[in-house]
Residue frames relative to the residue before (quaternion, step in Angstrom):
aa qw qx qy qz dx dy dz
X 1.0000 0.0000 0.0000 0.0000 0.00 0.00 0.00
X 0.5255 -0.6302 0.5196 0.2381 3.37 -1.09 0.52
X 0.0480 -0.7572 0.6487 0.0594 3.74 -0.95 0.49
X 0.0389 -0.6847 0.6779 -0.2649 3.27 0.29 2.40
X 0.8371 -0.0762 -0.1082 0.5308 3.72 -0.02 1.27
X 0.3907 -0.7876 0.3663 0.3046 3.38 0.85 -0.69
X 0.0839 -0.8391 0.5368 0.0268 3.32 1.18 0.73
X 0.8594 0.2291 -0.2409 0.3884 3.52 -0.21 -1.01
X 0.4120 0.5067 -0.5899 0.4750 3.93 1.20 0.67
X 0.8699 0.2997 -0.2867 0.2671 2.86 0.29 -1.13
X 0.2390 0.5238 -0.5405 0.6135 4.00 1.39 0.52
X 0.8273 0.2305 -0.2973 0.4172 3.76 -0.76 -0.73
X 0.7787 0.2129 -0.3667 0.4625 3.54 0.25 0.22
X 0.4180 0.3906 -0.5548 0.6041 3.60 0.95 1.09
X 0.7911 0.3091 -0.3328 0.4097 3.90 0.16 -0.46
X 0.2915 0.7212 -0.4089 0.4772 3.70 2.02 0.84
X 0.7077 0.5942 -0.0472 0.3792 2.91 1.22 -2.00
X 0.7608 0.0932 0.1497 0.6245 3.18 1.41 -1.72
X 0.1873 -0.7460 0.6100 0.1904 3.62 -0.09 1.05
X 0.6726 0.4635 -0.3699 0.4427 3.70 0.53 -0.70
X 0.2569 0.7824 -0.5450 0.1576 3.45 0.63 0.13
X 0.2806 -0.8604 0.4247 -0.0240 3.48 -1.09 1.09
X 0.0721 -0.9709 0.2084 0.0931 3.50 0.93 1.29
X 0.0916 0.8883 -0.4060 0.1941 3.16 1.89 0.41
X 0.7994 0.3733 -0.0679 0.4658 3.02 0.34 -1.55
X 0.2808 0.8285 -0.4795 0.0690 3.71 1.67 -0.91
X 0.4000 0.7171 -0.5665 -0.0688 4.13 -0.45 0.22
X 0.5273 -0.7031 0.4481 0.1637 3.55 -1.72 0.49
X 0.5512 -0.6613 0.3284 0.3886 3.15 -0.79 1.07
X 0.4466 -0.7914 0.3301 0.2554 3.95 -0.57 0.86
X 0.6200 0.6137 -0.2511 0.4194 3.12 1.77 0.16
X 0.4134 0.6815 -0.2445 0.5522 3.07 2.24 0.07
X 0.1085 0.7364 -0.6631 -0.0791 4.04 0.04 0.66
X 0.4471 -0.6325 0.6111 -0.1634 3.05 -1.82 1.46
X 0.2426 -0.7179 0.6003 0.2558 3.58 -0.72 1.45
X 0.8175 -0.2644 0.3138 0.4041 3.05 -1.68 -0.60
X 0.6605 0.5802 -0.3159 0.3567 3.42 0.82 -0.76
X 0.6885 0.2993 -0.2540 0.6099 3.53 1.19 -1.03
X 0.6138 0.3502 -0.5992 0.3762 3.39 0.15 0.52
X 0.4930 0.5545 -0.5087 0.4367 3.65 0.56 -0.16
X 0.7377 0.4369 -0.3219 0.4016 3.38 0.82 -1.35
X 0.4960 0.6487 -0.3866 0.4285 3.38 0.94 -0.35
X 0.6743 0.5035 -0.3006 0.4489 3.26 0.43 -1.04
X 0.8136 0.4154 -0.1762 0.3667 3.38 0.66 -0.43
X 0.3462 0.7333 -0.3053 0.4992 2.82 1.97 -0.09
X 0.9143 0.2092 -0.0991 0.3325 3.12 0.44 -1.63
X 0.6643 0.3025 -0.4870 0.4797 2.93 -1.46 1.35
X 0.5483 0.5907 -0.4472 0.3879 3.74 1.16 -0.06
X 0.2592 -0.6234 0.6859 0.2716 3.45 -1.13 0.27
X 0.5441 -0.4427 0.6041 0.3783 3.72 -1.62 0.55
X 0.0010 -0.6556 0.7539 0.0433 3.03 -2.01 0.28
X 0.3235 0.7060 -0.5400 0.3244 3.64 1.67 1.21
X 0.0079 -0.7780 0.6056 0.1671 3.78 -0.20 0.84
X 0.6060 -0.5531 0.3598 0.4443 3.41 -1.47 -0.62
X 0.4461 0.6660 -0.4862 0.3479 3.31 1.02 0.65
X 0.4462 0.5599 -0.3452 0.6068 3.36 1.82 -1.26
X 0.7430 0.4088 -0.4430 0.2907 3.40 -0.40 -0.98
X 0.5374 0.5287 -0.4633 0.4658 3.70 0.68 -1.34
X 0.4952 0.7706 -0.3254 0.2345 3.46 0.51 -1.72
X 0.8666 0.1462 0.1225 0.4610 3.08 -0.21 -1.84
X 0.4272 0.6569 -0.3547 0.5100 3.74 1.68 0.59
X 0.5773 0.4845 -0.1937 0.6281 3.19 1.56 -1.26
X 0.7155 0.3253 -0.3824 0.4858 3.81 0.05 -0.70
X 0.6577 0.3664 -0.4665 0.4644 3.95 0.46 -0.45
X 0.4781 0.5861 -0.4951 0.4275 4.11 0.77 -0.18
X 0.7394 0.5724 -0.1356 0.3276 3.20 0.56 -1.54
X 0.6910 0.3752 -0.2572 0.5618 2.97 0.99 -1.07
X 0.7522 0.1842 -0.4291 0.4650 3.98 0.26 0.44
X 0.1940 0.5639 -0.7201 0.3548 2.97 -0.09 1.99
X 0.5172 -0.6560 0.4526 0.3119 3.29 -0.92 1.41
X 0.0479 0.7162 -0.6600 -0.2220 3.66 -0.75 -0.04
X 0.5323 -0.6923 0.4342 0.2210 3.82 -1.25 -0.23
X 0.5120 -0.6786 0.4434 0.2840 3.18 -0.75 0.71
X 0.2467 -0.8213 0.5143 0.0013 3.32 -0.70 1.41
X 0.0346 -0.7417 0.6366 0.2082 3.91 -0.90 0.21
X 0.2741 0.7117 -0.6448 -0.0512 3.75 -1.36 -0.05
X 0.7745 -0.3644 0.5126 0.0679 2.42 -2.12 0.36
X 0.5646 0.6451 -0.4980 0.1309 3.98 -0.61 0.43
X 0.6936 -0.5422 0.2789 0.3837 3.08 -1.87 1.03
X 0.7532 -0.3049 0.3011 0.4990 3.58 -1.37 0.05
X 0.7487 0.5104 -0.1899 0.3781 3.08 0.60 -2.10
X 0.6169 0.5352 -0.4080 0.4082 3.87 0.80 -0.94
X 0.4336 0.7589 -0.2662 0.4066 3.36 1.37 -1.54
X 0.8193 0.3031 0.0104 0.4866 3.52 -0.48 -1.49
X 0.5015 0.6053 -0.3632 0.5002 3.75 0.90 -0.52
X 0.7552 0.4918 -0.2220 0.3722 3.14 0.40 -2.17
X 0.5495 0.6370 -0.2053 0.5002 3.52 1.61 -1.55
X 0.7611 0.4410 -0.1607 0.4476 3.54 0.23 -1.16
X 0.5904 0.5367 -0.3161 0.5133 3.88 1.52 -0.81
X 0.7168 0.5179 -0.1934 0.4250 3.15 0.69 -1.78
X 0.5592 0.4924 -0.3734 0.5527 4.20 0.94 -0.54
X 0.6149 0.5054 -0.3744 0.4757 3.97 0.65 -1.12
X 0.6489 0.5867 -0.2691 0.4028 3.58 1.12 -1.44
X 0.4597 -0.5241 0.5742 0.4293 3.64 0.39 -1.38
X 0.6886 0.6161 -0.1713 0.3419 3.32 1.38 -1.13
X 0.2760 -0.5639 0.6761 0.3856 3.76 -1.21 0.05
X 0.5709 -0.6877 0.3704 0.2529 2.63 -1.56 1.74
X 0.5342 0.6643 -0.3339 0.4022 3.88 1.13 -0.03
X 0.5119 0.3907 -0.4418 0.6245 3.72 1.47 0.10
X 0.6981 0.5465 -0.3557 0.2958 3.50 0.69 -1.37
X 0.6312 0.4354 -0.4001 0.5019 3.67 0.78 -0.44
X 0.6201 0.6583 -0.3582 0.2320 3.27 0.94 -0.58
X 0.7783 0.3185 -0.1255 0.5265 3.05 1.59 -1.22
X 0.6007 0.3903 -0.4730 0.5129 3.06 0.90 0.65
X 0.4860 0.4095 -0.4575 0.6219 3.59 0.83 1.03
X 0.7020 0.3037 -0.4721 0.4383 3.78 0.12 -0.16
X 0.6035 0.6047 -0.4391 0.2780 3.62 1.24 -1.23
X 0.6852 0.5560 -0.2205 0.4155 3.51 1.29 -1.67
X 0.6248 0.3694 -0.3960 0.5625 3.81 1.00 -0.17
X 0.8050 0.0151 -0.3074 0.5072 3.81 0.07 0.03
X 0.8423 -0.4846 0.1278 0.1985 2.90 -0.04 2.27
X 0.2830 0.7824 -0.4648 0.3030 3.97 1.10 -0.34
X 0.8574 0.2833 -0.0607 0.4253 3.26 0.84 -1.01
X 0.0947 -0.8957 0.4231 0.0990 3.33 -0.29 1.01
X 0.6445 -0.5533 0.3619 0.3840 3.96 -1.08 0.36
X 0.2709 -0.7381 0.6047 0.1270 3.65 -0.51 0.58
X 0.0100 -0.8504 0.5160 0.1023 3.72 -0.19 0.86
């Protein structure tokens, strides 16, 4: 999407301001030209009411914290089969198969995962 003025920053940092915010009325500045996508999104905008409280916000403050923890560059080693598995999991997942090992390495170090005898 283009960001010709920012329409939807500046919607999300009025509904920052005001969680009750009320988009009925929601209109866009006419000097702002929109692809297809934000007009679609528009369309759905209007008449919606927000449902961003300030719990979401804490919420999704914490996950942008989180996410700039440094992490480290990692190399290994695996068999063909693990390889293509991981590939073949991670596509079933939504995921590249590089997060997917990832989190199942953080899950197995703080314990999430348990041994199956």
């Amino acid at each position: 999407m283009k960001d010709n003025g920012s329409w939807h920053g500046k919607l999300r940092a009025k509904a920052l301001k005001n969680p009750e915010i009320n988009l009925k009325d929601f209109k866009i500045d006419e000097n702002i030209k929109l692809d297809d996508d934000e007009l679609e999104l528009l369309k759905g905008i209007k008449g919606s009411k927000s449902i961003f409280t300030e719990e979401l916000s804490h919420y999704y403050s914490q996950v942008a914290i989180n996410n700039k923890k440094r992490t480290k560059q990692l190399s290994m080693r695996l068999t063909d089969e693990d390889f293509l598995l991981a590939r073949t999991k991670g596509l079933e997942e939504g995921l590249p198969y590089q997060v997917l090992l990832s989190s199942v390495v953080h899950k197995w170090l703080h314990g999430k995962y348990k041994e199956v005898a």
